[in-house]
C-alpha positions in Angstrom: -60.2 -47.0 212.9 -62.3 -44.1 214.6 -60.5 -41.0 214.6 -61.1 -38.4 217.5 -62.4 -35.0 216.6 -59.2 -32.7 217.4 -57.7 -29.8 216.6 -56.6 -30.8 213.6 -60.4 -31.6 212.3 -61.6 -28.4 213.3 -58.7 -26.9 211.2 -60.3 -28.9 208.0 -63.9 -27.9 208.9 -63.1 -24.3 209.1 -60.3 -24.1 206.1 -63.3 -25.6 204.3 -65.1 -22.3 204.5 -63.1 -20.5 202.6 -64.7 -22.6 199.3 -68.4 -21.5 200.8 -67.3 -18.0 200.5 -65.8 -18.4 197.7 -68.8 -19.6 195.8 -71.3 -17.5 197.3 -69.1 -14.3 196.1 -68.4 -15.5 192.6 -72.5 -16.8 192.3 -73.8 -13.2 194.0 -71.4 -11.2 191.5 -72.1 -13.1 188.7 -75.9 -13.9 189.7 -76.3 -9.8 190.5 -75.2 -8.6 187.3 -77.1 -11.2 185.5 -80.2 -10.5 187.6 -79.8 -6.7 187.6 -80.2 -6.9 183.9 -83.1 -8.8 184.2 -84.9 -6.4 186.7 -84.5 -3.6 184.6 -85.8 -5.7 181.3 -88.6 -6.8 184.0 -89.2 -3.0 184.4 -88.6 -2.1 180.6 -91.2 0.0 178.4 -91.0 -2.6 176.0 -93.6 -5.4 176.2 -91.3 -8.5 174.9 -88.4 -7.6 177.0 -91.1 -7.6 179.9 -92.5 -11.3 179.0 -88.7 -12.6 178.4 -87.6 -11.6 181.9 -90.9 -12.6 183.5 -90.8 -16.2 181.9 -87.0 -16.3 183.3 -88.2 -15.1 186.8 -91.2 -18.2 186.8 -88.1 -21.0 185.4 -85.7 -20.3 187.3 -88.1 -19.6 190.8 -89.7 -23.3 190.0 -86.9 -25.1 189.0 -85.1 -26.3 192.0 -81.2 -25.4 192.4 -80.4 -29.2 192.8 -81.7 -29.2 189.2 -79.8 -26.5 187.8 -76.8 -28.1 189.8 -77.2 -31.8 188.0 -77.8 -29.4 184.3 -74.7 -27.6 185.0 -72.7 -30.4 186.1 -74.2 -33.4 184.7 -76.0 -32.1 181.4 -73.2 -30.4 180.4 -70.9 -32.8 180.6 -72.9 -35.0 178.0 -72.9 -32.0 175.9 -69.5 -32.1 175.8 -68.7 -28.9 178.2 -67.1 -30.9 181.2 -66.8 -28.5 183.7 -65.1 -28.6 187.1 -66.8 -29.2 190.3 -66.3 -25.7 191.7 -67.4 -23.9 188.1 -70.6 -25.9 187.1 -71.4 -25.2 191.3 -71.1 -21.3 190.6 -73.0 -21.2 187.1 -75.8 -23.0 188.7 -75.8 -20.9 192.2 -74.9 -17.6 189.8 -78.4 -18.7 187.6 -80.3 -19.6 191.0 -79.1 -15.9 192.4 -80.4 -13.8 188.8 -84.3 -15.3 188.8 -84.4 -14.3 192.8 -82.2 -11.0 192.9 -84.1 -10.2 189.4 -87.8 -10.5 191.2 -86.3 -9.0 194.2 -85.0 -5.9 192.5 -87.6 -5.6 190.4 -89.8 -4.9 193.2 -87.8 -2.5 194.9 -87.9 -0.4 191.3 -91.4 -0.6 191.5 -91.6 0.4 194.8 -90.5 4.1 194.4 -93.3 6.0 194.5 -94.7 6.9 190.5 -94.6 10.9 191.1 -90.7 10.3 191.0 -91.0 9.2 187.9 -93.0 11.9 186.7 -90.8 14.6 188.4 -88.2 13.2 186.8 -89.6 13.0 183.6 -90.5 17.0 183.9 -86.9 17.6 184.5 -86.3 16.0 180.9 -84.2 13.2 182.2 -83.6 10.5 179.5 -84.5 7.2 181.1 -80.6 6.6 181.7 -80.7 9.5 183.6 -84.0 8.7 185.7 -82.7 5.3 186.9 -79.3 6.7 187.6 -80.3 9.8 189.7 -83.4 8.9 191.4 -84.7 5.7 191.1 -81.9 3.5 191.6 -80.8 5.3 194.6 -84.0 5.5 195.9 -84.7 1.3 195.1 -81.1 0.6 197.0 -82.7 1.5 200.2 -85.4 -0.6 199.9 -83.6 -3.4 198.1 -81.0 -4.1 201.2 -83.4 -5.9 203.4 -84.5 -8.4 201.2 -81.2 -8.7 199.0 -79.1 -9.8 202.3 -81.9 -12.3 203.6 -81.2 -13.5 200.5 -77.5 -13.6 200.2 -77.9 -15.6 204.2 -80.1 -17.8 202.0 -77.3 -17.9 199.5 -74.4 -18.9 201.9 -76.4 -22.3 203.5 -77.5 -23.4 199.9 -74.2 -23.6 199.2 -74.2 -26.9 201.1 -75.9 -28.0 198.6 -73.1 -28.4 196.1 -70.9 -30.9 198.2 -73.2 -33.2 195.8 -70.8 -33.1 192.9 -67.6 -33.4 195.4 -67.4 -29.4 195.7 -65.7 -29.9 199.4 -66.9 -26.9 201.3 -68.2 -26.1 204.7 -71.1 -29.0 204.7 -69.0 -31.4 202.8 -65.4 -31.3 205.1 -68.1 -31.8 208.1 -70.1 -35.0 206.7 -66.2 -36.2 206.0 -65.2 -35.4 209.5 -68.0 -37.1 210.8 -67.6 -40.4 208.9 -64.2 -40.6 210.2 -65.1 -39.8 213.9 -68.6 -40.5 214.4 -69.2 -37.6 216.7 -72.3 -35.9 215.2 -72.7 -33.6 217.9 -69.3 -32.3 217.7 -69.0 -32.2 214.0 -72.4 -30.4 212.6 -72.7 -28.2 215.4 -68.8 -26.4 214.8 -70.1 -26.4 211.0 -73.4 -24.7 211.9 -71.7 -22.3 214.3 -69.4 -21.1 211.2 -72.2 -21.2 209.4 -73.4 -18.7 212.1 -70.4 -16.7 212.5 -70.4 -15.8 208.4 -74.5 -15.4 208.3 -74.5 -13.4 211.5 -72.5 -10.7 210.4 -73.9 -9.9 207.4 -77.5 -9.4 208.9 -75.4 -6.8 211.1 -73.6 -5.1 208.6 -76.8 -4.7 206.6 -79.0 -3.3 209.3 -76.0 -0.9 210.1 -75.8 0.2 206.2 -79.5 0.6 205.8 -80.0 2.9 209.3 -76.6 5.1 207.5 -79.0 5.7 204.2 -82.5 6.7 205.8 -80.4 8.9 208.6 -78.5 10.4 205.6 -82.2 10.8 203.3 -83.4 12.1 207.0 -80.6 14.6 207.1 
C-alpha cells in the first residue's frame, strides 16, 4: 500500500540527520588530526617523512571513498575485523578527510610567506616554537576557506554511506520514497536539510575568517 508523505515522514527524514552529523563530526575530528599530522610530515625537513606523506596524499586523493568504504566495511570483515555499519562508515570518511585536509593544510603552511620563517628562525625559535607562534596562526587564516568547502563537501558525501545500511539523511529519504512514491516531496525536504546544515557553515566561516584579518588589521 502507498503511504502518503506526512508529518510523520518528515519527522524520519529529518531525525535521520542527526547520523549525517554525526559522521561528518567523528570523520572531520578523526580525519583532522590524522591529516594535520600528515601536513606537517608533508612539510617536514626530513626527506622520507616528506615521500611517506606525499605517497599517502596521491592514494588516498585517487582512490575513491566508495572504495575505501567497501575496504573498511567489506575487506575488513573477511579479515576478521567485522565492524559496524556506522564505524567502518567513519574510518573510511575519517581516511578520505586526512589525504584532503593533509594537501589542504599543507598548502596553507606553505603559503606563509618564507621571510617568516627566517625571522623566526633569528629569534632562535626551535621549530616547535616557529609553527606554534607564527606559522600556524598565520596558515589558520588561509586554511578556513578551503577547509570548510571542504567540510560542505564532507557533509553530502556522507550520502554515500547509506550503501552499507548506515540510515542517514540520503538513506531515510530513498526509504521514504519507496513507501510513498512522491520524489518531489521526498528528495527535495532531504536536499533542503541538506541546505539548512551546509548553509550555515559557509556563513559561520566567512564571519570567522573577516574576525581574523580585522583582528591582523587591528
Amino acid at each position: 500500500m502507498i503511504r502518503q508523505f506526512t508529518q510523520s515522514e518528515f519527522l524520519f527524514i529529518l531525525a535521520s540527520a542527526r547520523w549525517t552529523l554525526l559522521l561528518t563530526l567523528m570523520s572531520m575530528l578523526l580525519g583532522g588530526l590524522l591529516g594535520f599530522l600528515v601536513a606537517l610530515a608533508r612539510t617536514s625537513r626530513l626527506a622520507p617523512l616528506r615521500t611517506l606523506a606525499a605517497g599517502w596524499i596521491g592514494v588516498i586523493q585517487g582512490v575513491p571513498v566508495l572504495m575505501l568504504l567497501f575496504l573498511s566495511y567489506y575487506g575488513l570483515a573477511l579479515a576478521g575485523f567485522d565492524l559496524p555499519p556506522l564505524i567502518a562508515a567513519t574510518v573510511s570518511m575519517a581516511l578520505y578527510a586526512s589525504g584532503f585536509l593533509g594537501e589542504i593544510w599543507r598548502g596553507s603552511i606553505q603559503a606563509v610567506p618564507w621571510q617568516q620563517w627566517e625571522a623566526s628562525s633569528a629569534l632562535a625559535f626551535s621549530r616547535p616554537q616557529q609553527y606554534r607562534y607564527v606559522i600556524l596562526p598565520q596558515a589558520v587564516r588561509i586554511a578556513i576557506p578551503p577547509t570548510v568547502g571542504f567540510l560542505v563537501q564532507l557533509v553530502k558525501n556522507t550520502s554515500i554511506v547509506s550503501i552499507i545500511g548506515v540510515v542517514e539523511l540520503a538513506r531515510a529519504g530513498n526509504l521514504v520514497n519507496n513507501a510513498t512514491f512522491q520524489p518531489f516531496k521526498v528528495f527535495g525536504t532531504v536536499a533542503a536539510i541538506y541546505f539548512v546544515i551546509c548553509w550555515p557553515i559557509s556563513l559561520l566561516a566567512r564571519r570567522l575568517e573577516g574576525r581574523l584579518h580585522a583582528r591582523r588589521a587591528g
